[in-house]
Each structure stands twice: as structure tokens, then as C-alpha cells.
SEGU-351376 format. One record per atom (N, C-alpha, C): atom name; residue in one letter; x, y, z. Coordinates in pm, 1 decimal, decimal comma, padded with zeros to 6 digits. Each point is the difference from the previous one (the first is absolute). Example, Ala and Ser with C-alpha at 12.3 -4.5 7.8 and 13.67 -1.06 7.14 Angstrom:
BEGIN
{site "N" "a" {01319,0 -00569,0 00780,0}}
{site "CA" "a" {-00089,0 00119,0 00000,0}}
{site "C" "a" {00090,0 00120,0 00000,0}}
{site "N" "s" {-00035,0 00105,0 -00072,0}}
{site "CA" "s" {00082,0 00119,0 00006,0}}
{site "C" "s" {-00077,0 00109,0 00073,0}}
// end
This chain:
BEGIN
{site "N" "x" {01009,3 00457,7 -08121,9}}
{site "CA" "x" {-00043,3 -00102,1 -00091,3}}
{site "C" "x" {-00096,2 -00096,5 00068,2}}
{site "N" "x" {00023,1 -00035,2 00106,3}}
{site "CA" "x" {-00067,8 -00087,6 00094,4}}
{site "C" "x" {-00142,3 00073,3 -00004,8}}
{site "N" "x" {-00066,3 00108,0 00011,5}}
{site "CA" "x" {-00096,3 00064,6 00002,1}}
{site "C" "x" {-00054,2 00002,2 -00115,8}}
{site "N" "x" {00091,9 00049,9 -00054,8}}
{site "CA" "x" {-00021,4 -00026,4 -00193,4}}
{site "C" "x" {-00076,1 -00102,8 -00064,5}}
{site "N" "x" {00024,2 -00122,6 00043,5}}
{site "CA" "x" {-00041,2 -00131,4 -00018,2}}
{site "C" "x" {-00056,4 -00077,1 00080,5}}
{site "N" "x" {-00075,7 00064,3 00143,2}}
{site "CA" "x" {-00034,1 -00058,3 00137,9}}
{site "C" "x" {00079,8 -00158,9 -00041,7}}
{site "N" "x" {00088,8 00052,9 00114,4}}
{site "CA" "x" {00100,7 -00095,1 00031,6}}
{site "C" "x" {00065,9 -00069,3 00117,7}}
{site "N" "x" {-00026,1 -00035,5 00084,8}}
{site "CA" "x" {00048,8 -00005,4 00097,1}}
{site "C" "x" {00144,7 -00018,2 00056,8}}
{site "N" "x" {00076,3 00062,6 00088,8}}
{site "CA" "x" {00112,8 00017,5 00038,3}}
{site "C" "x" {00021,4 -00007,3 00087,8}}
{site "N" "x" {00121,7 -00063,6 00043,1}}
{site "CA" "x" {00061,2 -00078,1 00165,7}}
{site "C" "x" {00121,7 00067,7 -00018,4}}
{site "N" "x" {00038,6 00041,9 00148,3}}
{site "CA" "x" {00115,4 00010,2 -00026,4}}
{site "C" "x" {00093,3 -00060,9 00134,4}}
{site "N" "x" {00095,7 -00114,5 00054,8}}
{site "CA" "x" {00033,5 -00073,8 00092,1}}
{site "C" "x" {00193,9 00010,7 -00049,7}}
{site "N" "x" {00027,3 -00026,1 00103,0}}
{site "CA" "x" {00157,9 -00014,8 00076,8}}
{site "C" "x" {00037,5 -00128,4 -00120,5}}
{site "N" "x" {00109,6 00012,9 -00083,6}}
{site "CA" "x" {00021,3 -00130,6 -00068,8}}
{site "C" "x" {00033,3 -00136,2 00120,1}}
{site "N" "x" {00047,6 00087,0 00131,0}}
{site "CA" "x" {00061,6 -00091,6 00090,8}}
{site "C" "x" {-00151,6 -00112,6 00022,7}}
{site "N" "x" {-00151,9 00015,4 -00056,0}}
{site "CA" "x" {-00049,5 -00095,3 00056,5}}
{site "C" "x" {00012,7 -00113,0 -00084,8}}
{site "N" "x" {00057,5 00059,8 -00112,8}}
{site "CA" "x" {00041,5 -00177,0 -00072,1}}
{site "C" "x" {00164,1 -00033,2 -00015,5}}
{site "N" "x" {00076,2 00029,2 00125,8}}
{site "CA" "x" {00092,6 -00034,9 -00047,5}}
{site "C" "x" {00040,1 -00159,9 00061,6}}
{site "N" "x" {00080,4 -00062,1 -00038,3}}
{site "CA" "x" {00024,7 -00143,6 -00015,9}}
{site "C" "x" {-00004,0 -00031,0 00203,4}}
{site "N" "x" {00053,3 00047,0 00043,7}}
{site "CA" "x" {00018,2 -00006,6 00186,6}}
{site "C" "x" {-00129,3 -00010,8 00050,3}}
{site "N" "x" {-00148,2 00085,0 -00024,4}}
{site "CA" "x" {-00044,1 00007,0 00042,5}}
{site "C" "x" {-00100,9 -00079,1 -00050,6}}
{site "N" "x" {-00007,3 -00043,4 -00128,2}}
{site "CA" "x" {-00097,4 -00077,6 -00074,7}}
{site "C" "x" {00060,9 -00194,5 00082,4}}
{site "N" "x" {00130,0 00019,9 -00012,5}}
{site "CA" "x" {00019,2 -00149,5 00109,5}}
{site "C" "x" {-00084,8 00019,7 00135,9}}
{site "N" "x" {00002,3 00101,4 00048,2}}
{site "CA" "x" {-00044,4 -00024,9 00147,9}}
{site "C" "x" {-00168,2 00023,1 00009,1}}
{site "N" "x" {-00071,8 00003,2 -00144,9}}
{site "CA" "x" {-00103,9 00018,2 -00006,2}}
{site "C" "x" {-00033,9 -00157,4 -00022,5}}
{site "N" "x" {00060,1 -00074,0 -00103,0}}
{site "CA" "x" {00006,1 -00137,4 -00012,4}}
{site "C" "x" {00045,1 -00080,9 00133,1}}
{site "N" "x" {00056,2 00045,6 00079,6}}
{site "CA" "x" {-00004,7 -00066,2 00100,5}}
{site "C" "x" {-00093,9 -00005,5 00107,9}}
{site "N" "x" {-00082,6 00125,8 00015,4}}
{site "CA" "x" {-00121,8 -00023,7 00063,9}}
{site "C" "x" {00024,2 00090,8 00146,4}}
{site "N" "x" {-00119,0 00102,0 -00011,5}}
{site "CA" "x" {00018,9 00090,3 00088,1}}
{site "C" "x" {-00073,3 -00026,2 00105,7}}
{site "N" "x" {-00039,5 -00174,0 00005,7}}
{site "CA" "x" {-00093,7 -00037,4 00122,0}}
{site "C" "x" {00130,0 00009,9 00179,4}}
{site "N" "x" {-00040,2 00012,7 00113,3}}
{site "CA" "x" {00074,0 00040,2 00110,3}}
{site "C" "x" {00069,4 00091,1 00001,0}}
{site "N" "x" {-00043,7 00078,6 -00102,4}}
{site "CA" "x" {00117,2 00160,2 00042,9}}
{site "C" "x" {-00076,9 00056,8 00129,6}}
{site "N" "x" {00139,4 00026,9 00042,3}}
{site "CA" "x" {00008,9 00050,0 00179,8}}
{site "C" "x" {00065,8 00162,1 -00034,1}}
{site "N" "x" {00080,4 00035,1 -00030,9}}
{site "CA" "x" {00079,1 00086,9 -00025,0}}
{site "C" "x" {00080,5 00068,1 -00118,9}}
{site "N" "x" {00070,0 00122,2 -00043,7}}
{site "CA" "x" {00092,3 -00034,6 -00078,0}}
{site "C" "x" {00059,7 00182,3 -00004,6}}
{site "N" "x" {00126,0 -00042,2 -00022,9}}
{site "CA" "x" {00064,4 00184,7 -00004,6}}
{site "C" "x" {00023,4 00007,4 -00164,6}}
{site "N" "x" {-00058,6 00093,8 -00026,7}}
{site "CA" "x" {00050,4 00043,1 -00216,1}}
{site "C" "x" {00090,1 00156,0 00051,8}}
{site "N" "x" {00084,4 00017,8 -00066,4}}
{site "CA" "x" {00082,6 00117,7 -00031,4}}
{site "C" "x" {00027,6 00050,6 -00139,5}}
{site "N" "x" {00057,4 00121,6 -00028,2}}
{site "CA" "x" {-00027,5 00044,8 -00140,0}}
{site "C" "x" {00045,1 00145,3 00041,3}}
{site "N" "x" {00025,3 00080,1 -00095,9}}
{site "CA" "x" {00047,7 00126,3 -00031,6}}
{site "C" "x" {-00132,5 00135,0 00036,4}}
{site "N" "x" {00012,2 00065,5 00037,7}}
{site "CA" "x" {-00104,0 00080,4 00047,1}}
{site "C" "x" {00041,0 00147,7 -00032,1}}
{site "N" "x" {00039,1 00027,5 -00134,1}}
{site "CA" "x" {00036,9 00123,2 -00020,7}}
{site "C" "x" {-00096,1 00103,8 -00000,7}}
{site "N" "x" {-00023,1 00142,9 00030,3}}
{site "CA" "x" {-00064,1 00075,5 00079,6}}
{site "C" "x" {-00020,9 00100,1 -00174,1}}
{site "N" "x" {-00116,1 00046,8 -00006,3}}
{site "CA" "x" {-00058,9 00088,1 -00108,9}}
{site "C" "x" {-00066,2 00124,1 00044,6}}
{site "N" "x" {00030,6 00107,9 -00007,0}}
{site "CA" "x" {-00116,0 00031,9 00080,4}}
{site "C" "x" {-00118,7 00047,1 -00126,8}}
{site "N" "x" {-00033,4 -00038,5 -00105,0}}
{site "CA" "x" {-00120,3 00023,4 -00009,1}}
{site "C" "x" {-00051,3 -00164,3 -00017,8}}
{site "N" "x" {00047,1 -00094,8 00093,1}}
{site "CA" "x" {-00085,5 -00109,2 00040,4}}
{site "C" "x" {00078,9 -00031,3 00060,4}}
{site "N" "x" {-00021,3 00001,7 00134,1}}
{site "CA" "x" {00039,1 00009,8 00128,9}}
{site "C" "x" {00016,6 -00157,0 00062,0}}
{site "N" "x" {00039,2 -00094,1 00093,9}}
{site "CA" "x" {-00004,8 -00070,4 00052,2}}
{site "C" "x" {-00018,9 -00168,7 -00130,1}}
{site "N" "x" {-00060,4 -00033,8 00035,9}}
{site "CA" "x" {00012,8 -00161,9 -00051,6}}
{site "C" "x" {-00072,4 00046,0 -00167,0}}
{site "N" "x" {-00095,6 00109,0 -00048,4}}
{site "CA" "x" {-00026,3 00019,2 -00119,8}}
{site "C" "x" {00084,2 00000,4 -00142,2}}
{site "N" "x" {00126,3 -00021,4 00019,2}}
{site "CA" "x" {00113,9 -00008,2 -00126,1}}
{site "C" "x" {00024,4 -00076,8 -00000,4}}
{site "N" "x" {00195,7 -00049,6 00092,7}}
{site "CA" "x" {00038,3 -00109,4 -00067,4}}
{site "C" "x" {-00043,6 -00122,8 00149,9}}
{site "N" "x" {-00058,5 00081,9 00161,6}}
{site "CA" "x" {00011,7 -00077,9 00060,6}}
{site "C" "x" {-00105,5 -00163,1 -00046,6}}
{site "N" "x" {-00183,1 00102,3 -00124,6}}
{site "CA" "x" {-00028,3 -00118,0 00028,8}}
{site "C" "x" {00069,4 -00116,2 -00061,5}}
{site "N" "x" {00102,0 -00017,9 -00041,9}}
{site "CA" "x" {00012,0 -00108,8 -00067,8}}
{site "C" "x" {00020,4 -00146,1 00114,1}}
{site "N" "x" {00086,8 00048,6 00083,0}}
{site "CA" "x" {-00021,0 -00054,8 00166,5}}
{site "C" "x" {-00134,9 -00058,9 -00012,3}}
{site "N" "x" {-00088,2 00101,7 00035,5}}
{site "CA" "x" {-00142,3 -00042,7 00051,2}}
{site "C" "x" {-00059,3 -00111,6 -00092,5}}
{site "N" "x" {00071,7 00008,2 -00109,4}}
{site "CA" "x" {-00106,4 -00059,7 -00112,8}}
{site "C" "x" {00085,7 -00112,9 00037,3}}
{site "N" "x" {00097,9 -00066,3 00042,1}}
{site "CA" "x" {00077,9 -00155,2 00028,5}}
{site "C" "x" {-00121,7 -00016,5 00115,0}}
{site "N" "x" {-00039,1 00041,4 00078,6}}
{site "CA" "x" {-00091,9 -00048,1 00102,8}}
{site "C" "x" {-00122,7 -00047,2 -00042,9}}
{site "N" "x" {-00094,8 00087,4 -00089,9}}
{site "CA" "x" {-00083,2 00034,4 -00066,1}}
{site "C" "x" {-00012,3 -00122,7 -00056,3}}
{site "N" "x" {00060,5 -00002,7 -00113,8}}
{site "CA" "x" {00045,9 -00154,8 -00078,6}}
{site "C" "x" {-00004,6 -00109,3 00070,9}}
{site "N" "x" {00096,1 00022,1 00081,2}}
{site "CA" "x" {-00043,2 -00167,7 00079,1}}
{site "C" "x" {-00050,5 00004,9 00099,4}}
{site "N" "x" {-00046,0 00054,8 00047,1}}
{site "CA" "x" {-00080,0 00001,9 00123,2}}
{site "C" "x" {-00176,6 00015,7 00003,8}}
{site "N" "x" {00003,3 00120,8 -00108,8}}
{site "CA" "x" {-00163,6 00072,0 -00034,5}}
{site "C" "x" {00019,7 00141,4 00118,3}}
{site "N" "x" {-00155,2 00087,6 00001,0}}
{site "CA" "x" {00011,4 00072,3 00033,8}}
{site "C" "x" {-00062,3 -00018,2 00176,1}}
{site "N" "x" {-00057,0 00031,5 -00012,7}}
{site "CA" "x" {-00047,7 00034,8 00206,9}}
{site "C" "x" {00112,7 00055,1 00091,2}}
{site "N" "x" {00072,8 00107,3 -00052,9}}
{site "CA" "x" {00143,9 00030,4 00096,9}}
{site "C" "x" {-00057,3 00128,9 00028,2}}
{site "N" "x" {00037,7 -00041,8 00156,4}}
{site "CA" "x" {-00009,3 00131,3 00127,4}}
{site "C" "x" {00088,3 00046,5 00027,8}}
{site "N" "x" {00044,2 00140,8 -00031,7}}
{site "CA" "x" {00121,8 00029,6 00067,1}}
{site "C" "x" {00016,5 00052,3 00172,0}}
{site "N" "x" {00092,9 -00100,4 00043,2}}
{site "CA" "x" {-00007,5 00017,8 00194,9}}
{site "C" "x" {00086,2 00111,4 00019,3}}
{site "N" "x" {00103,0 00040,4 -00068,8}}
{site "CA" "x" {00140,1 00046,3 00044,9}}
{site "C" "x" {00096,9 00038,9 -00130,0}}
{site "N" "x" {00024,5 00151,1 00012,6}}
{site "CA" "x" {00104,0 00023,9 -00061,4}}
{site "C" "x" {00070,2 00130,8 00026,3}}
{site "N" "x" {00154,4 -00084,9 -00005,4}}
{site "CA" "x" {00129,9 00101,7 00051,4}}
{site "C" "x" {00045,2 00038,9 -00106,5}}
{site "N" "x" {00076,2 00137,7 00005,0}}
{site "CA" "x" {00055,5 00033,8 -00082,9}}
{site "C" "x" {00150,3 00047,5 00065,5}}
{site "N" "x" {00113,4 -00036,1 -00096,4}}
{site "CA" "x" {00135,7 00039,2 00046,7}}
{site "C" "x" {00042,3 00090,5 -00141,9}}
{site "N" "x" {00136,2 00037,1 00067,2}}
{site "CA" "x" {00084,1 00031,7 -00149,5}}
{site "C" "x" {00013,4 -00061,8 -00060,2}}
{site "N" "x" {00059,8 -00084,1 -00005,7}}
{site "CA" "x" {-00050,6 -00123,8 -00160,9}}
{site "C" "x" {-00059,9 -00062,8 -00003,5}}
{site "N" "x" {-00119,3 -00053,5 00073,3}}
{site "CA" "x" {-00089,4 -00110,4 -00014,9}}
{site "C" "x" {-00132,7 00062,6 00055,2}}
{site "N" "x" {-00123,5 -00060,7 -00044,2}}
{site "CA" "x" {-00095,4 -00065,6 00136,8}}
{site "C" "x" {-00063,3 -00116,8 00009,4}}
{site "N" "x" {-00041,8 -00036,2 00091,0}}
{site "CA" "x" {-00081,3 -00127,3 -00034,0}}
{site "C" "x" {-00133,0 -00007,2 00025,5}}
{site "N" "x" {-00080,8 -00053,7 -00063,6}}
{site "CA" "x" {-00146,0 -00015,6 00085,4}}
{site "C" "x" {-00016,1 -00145,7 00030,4}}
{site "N" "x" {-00105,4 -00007,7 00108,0}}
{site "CA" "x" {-00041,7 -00098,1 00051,9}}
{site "C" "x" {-00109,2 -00030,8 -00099,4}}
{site "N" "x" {-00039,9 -00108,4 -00016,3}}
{site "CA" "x" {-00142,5 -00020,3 -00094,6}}
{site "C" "x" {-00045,8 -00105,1 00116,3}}
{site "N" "x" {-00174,1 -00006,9 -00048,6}}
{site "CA" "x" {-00093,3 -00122,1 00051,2}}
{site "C" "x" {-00038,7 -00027,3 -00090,5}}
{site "N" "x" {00012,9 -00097,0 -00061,4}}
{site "CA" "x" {-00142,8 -00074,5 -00057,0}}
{site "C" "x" {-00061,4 -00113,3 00069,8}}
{site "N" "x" {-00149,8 00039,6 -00037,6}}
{site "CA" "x" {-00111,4 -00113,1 00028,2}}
{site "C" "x" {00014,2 -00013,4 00131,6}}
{site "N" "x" {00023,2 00104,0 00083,5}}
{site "CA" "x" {00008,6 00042,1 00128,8}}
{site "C" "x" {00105,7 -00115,8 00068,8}}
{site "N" "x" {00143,2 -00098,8 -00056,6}}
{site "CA" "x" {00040,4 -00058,1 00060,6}}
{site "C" "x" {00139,8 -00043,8 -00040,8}}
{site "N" "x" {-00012,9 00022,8 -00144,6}}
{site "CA" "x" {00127,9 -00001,2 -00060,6}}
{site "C" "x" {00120,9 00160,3 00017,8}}
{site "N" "x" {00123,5 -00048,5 00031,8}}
{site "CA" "x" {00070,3 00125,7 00032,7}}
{site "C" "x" {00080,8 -00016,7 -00122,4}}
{site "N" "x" {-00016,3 00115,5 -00053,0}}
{site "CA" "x" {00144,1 00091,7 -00097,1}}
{site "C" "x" {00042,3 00088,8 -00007,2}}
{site "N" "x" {00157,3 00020,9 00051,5}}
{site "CA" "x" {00069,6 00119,2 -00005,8}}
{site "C" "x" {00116,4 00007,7 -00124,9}}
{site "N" "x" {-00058,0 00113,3 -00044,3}}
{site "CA" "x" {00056,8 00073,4 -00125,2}}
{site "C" "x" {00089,8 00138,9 00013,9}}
{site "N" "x" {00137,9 -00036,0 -00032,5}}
{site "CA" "x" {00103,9 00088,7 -00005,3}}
{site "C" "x" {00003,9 00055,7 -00148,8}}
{site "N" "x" {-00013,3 00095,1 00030,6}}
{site "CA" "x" {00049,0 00153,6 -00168,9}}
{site "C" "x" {00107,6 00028,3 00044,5}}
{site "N" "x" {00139,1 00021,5 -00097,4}}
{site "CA" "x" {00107,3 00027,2 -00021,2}}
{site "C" "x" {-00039,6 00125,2 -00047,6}}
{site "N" "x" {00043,8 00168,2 00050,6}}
{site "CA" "x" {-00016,2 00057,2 -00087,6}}
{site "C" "x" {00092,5 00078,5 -00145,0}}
{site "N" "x" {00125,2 -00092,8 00063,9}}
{site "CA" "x" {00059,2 00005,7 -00118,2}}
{site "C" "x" {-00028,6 -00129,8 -00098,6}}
{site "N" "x" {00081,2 00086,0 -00102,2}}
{site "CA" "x" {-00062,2 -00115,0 -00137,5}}
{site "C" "x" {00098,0 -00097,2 -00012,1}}
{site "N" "x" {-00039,6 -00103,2 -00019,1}}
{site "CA" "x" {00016,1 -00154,7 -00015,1}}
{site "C" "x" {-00094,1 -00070,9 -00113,1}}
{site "N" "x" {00087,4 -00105,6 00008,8}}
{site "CA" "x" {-00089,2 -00085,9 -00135,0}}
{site "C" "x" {-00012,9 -00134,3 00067,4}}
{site "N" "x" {-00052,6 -00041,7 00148,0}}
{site "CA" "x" {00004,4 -00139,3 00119,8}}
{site "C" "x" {-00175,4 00010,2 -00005,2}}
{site "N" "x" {-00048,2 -00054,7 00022,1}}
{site "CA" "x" {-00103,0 -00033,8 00069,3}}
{site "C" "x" {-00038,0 -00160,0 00004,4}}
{site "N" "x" {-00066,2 -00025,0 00157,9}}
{site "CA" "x" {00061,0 -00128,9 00001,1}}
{site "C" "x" {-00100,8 -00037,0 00176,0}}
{site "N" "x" {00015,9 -00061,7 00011,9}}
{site "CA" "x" {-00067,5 -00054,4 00128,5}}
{site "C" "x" {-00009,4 -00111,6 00063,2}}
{site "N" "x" {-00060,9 -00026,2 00118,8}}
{site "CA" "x" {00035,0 -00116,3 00054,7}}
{site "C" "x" {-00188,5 -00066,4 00045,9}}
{site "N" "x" {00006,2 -00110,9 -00008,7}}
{site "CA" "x" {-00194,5 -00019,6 00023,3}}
{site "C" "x" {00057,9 -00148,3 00094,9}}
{site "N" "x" {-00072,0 00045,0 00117,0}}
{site "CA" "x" {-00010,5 -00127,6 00079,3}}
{site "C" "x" {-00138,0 -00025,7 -00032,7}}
{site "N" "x" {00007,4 -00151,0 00020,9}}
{site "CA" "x" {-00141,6 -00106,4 00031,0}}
{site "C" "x" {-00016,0 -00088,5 00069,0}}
{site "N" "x" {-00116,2 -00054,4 00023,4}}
{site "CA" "x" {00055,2 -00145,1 00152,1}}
{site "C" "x" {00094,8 -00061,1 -00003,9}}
{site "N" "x" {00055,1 -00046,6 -00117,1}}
{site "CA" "x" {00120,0 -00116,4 -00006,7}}
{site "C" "x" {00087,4 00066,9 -00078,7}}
{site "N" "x" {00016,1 00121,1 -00030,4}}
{site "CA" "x" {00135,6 00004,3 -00079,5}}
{site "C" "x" {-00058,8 00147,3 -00034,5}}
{site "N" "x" {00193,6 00040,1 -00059,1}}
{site "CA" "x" {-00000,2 00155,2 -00008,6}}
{site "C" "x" {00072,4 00001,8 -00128,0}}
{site "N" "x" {-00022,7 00103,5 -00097,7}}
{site "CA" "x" {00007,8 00012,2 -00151,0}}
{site "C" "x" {00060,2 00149,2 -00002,2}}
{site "N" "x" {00100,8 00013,9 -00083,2}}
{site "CA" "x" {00077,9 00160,4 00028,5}}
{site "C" "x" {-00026,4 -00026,5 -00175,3}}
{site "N" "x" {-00009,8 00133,8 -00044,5}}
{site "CA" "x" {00003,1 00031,7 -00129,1}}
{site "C" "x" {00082,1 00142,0 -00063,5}}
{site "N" "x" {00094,3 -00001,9 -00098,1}}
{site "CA" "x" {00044,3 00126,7 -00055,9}}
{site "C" "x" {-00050,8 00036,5 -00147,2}}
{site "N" "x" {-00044,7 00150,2 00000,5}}
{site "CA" "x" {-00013,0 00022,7 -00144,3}}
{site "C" "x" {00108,1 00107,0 -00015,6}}
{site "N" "x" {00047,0 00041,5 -00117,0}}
{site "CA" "x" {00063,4 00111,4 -00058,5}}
{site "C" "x" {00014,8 00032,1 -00111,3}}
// end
């Protein structure tokens, strides 16, 4: 239908408007130094790695952060992995996938003067 009617179409993680993260957007993402997000990382294989349910993870970063992320580092275990991220060549974020399923995602954001933990589910 979208074609049908040149239409344009988005399609994003509901998690970037959910109530946790829209506070910590109102609070102001000036001195972020750091921050760890976690989330469910269940495995597909005809979309492999973070393309299903991991991006929804990515998209809490995404959202409040923006994009410029380098990935430095990533482990993989039996139930988890994590990657290292860079952004803007100075900010560090490490992101844990659960690859079992859960309904948590949630994180922690340091800044010069103070540190902000957030849960969605």
C-alpha cells in the first residue's frame, strides 16, 4: 500500500518512545561518558545476529545517544555476548544480548556528575 500511494514508511523499536527513556532524553544527554544497555538477543537464523529482536537493544542507544557507533569488541558465550561500542571515537558502550528470551531491557548511562539506570519491559 505504501507503494500504492507513494508513502513513506519507518519502521523503529517501540522501546524508542517508551516513558524511561524519553525522561533521560529530557534530562539531557550533555557529559555522557559511558553507559551498559542489555536486552534479549534471541538467535534466527534467517536473520542472524542483532537483525531481529537484538536490534531493539541497539535502537535504546540509537535513541538516545544518535548514531556514530564503532564496534571495538565482541564476545560470544553460551548465553550471552557483549560488544564493546565507540562512539565519536570517545564515548564507551558495552552491550549485553541475553540469548534467551526475556522481556528486561534496561541500562545504566554515566555522565560527569551523575549516573541514570533505566528499565523497560
Amino acid at each position: 500500500m505504501a507503494k500504492r500511494y507513494n508513502t513513506p514508511v519507518m519502521s523503529s523499536s517501540s522501546l524508542r518512545f517508551a516513558d524511561s527513556v524519553e525522561r533521560l532524553k529530557n534530562l539531557g544527554m550533555e557529559k555522557f561518558e559511558s553507559g551498559y544497555f542489555y536486552g534479549p538477543l534471541p538467535m534466527q537464523k534467517a536473520m542472524p545476529g542483532y537483525f531481529w529482536y537484538g536490534v531493539h537493544t541497539i535502537e535504546l542507544i540509537v535513541s538516545l545517544l544518535g548514531g556514530n557507533l564503532q564496534v571495538m569488541y565482541r564476545e560470544k558465550t553460551e548465553r550471552f555476548e557483549t560488544l564493546r561500542l565507540l562512539r565519536n571515537g570517545t564515548e564507551e558502550l558495552l552491550v549485553r544480548g541475553d540469548y534467551s528470551w526475556h522481556d528486561r531491557f534496561g541500562g545504566i548511562l554515566h555522565f560527569g556528575n551523575r549516573t541514570e539506570a533505566f528499565l523497560e519491559r
